[in-house]
C-alpha positions as CSV (number, residue, x, y, z in Angstrom):
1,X,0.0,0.0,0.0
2,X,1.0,3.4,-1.0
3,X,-0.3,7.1,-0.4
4,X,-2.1,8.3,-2.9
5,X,0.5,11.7,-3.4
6,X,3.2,9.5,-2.8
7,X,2.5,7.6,-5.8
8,X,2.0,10.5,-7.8
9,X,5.5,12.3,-6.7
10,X,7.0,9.3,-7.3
11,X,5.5,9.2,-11.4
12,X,6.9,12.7,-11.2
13,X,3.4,14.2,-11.8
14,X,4.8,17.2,-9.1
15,X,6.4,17.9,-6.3
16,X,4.7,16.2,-2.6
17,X,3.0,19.8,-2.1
18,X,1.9,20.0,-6.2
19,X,0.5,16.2,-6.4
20,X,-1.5,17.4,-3.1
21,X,-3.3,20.2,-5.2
22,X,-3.6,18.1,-8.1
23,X,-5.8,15.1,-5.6
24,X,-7.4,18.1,-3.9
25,X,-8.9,19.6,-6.9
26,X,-10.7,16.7,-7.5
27,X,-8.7,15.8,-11.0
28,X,-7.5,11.6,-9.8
29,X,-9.6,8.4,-9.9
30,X,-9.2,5.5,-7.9
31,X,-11.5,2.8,-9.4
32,X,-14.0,4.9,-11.0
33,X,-14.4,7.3,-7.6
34,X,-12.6,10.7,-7.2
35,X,-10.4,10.7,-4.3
36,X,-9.6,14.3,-3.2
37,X,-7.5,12.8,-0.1
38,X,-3.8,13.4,-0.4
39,X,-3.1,10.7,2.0
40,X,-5.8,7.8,0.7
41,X,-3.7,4.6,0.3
42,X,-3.9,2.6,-2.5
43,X,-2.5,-0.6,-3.4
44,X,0.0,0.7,-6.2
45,X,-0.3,-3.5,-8.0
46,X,-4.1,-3.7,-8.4
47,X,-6.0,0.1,-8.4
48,X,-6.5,1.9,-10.8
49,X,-5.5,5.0,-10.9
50,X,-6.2,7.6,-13.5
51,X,-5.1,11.3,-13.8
52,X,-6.2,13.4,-16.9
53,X,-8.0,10.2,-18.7
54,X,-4.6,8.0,-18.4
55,X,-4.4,5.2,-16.6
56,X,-0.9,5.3,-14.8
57,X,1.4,2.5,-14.4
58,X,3.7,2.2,-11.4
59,X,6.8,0.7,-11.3
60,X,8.9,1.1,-8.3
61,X,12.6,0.0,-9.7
62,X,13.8,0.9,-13.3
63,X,16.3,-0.3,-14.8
64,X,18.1,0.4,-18.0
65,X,20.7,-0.9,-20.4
66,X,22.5,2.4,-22.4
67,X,24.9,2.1,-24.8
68,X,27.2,5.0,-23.4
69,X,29.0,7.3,-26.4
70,X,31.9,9.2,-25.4
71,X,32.1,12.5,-24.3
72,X,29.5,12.2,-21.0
73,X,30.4,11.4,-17.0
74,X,29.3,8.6,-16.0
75,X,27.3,11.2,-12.9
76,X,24.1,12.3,-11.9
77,X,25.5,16.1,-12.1
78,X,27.2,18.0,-15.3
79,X,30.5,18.2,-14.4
80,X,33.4,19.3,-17.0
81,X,31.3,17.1,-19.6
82,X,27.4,16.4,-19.6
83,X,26.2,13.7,-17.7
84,X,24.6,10.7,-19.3
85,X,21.4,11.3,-17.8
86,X,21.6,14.4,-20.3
87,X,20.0,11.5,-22.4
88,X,17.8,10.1,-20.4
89,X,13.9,10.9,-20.7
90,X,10.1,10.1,-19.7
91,X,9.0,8.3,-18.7
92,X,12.7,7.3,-17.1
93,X,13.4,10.5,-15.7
94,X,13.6,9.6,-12.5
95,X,16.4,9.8,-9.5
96,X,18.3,7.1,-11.4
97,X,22.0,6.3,-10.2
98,X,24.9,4.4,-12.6
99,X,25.9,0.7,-11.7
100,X,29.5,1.1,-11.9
101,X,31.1,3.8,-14.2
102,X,32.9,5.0,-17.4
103,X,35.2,7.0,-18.2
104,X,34.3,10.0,-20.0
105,X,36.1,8.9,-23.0
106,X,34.9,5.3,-22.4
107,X,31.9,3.6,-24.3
108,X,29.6,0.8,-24.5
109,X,27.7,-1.2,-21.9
110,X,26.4,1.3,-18.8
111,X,23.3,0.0,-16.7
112,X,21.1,2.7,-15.0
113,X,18.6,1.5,-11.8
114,X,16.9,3.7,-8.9
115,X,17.7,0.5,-7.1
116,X,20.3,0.8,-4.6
117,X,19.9,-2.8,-3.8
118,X,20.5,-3.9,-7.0
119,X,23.2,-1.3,-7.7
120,X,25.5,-2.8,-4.4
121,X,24.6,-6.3,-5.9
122,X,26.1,-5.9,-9.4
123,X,29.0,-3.4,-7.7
124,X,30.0,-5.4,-4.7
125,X,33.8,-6.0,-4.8
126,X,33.4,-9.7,-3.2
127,X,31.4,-10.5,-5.9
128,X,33.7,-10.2,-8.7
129,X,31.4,-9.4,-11.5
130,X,32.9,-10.0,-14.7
131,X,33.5,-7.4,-17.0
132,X,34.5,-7.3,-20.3
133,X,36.2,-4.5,-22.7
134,X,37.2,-4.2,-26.3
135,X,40.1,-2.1,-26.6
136,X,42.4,-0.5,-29.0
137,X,46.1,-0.2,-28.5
138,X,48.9,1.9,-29.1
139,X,50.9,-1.2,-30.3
140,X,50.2,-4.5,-30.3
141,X,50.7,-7.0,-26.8
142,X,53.4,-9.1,-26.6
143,X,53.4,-12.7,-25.5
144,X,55.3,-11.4,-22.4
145,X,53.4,-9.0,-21.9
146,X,50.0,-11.0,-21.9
147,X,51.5,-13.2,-19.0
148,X,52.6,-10.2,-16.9
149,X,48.6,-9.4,-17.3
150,X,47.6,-12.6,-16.1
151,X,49.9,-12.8,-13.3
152,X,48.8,-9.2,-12.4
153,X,50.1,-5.7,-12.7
154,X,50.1,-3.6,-9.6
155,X,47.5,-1.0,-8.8
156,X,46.6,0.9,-6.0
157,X,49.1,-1.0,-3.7
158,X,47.4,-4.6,-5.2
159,X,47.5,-7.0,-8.2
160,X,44.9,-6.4,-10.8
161,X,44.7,-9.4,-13.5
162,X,43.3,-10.4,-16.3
163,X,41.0,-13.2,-16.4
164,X,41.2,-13.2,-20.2
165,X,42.4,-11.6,-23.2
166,X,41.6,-12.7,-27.1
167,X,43.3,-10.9,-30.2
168,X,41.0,-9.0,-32.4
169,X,43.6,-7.4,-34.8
170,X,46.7,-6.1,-34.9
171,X,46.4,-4.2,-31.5
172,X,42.8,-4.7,-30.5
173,X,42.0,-6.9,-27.8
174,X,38.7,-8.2,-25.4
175,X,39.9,-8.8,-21.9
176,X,37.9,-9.3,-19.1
177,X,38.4,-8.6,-15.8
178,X,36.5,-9.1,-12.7
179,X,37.2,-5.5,-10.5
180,X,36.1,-2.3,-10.9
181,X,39.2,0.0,-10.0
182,X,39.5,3.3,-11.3
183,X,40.8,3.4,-14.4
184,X,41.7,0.4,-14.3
185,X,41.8,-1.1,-18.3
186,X,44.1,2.0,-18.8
187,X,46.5,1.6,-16.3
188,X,46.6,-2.1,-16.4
189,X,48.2,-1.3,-19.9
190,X,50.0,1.3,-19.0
191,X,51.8,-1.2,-16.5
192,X,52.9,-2.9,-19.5
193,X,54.3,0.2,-21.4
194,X,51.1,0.3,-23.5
195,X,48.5,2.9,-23.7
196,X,44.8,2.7,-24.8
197,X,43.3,4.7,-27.6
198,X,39.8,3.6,-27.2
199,X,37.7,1.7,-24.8
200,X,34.0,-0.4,-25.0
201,X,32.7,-2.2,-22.3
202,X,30.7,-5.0,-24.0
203,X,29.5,-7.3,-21.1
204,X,28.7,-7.0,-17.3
205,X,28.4,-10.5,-15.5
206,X,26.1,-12.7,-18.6
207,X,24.6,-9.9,-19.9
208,X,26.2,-8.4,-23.1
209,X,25.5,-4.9,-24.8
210,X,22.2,-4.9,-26.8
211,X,23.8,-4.4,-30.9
212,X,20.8,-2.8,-31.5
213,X,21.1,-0.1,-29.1
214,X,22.9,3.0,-31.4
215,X,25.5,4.9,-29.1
216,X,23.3,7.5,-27.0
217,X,20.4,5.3,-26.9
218,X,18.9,3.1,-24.3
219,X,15.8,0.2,-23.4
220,X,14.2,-1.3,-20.3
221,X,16.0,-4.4,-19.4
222,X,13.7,-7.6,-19.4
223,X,13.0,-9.4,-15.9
224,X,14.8,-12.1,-16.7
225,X,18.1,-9.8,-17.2
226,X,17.9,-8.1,-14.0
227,X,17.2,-11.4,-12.3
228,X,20.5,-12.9,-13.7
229,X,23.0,-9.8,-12.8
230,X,21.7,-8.8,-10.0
231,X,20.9,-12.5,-8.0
């Protein structure tokens, strides 16, 4: 059960005092019957509730799969670049927090989720959530330096290793790794007098970027999705 200007805020019909004036006027249904009682509960999974002749859907948790371009912080708040939630619109526009981060220069897989729950799941250093990147290099990896990355480079006073790497090209890689360190693809290579030009995340845990998502653009993800990364 649920308030009735609670629900409303939460839809992002208003502000707590502007939903109020909104049920007070007389302009939400409840099953057919006005309610002008800001603080009539309603059981947010069965009622209906209609406000200007739509029938609203609540959903508590949201959560979203984005193909990140380049170019935005990974933030809730514009910082020296736009934040990705620049992109972000109804009916998603909601206090929505990043699972994990990219760099600013970084692309590919980013989830989005109001669920802080979820969020600690899917972040949790003791879980060790895969993650993997495609990358482009500087100049190609030696065999040498492949072992050195599986035996772990030092960073941040600790050994950070690969748990795989396959050759693409020339000097493109995928490696996966299972921390979420800052910067850490970058200065993994640069432990290995290599530097990255460009970066993609393509998977977190089994779930794998959407090809049909264009950079900039983002969908729901399904049940069975948020079930799998976030269990």
């Amino acid at each position: 059960m649920i308030r009735l200007d609670k629900y409303l805020a939460h839809l992002k019909y208003g502000t707590r005092k502007e939903v109020k004036k909104i049920i007070r006027s007389g302009a939400v249904r409840v099953n057919g019957e006005v309610i002008r009682n800001d603080d009539y509960k309603i059981d947010e999974t069965t009622d209906e509730v209609i406000y200007d002749g739509f029938v609203l859907d609540y959903q508590e948790y949201y959560y979203l799969m984005m193909n990140k371009p380049d170019g935005y912080v990974s933030s809730n708040k514009d910082e020296l670049d736009p934040s990705i939630l620049n992109l972000v619109f109804e009916p998603y526009a909601f206090d929505l927090q990043c699972v994990g981060r990219l760099d600013v220069d970084t692309k590919g897989l980013l989830i989005l989720t109001n669920d802080g729950k979820f969020n600690h799941a899917v972040t949790a250093p003791k879980r060790h959530v895969e993650k993997e990147y495609v990358m482009e290099l500087e100049k190609p990896l030696s065999e040498n330096d492949i072992q050195q990355l599986y035996a772990g480079v030092s960073i941040d006073d600790d050994l950070s290793k690969a748990l795989s790497i396959k050759v693409i090209d020339e000097a493109s890689y995928a490696m996966v790794i299972d921390e979420g360190k800052y910067h850490q693809v970058k200065r993994m290579m640069h432990a290995v007098n290599n530097e990255v030009l460009a970066l993609k995340r393509i998977r977190i845990g089994a779930l794998y970027l959407d090809e049909n998502l264009e950079e900039g653009e983002y969908r729901a993800l399904t049940k069975t999705e948020v079930e799998v990364l976030g269990g």
